[in-house]
N, C-alpha and C positions, 0 to 999 in steps of 0.2 A: 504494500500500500504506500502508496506517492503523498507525502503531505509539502502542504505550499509552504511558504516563509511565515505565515499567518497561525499554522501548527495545522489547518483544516484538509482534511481528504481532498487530493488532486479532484477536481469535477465538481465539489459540490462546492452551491451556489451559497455569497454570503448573505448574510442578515437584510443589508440593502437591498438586493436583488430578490429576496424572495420577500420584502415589503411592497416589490413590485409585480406581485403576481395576479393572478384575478383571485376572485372570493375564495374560490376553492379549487385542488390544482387534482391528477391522477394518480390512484400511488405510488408509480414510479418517481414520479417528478418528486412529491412529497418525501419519498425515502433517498434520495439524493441529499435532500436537504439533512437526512441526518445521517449521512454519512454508511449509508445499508443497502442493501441490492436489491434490486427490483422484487424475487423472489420471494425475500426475508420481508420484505414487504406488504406484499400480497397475502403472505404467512402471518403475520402480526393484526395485517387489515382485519381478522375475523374476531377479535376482540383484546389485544394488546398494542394497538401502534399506540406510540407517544402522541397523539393526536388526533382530533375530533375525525373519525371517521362517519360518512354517511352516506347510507347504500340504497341506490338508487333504482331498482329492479337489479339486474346483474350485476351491474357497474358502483364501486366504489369511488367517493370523492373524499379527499382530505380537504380539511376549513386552514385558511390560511391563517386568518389571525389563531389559530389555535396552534399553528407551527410556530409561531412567531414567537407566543407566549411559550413554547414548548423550550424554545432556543435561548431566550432569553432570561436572565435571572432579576432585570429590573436594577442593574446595577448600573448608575450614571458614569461617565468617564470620571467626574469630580467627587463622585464618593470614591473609587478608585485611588486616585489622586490622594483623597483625605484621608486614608485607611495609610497610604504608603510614608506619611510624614507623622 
């Protein structure tokens, strides 16, 4: 496994990028975002993905703001910051 300068899995998309996604994305796309294979995905989608899954007749969608919140821990760069001093 390839990680970028960032520490994050070569291919998956950042924080930014998947705040520019539509409402809800497919769960490949979704498991990209965290770093998992399509497969492991699809495996989780039946009731463990880290995120809002919602199944659509056959077809599963993951909710973006719920990847978002999934990814994030709500910590500001300046609490960051404040904790390091």
């Amino acid at each position: 496994m390839a990680l970028t300068n960032e520490g994050r899995r070569e291919g998956s998309p950042t924080l930014g990028e998947i705040e520019l996604w539509p409402a809800s994305v497919d769960v490949a796309t979704a498991a990209a975002a965290f770093g998992i294979s399509r497969s492991y995905g699809y495996e989780l989608a039946r009731g463990a993905f880290p995120a809002k899954v919602i199944q659509a007749g056959g077809r599963y969608r993951v909710v973006t703001a719920s990847i978002i919140r999934a990814l994030s821990d709500g910590t500001t760069a300046q609490q960051v910051r404040d904790q390091d001093t």
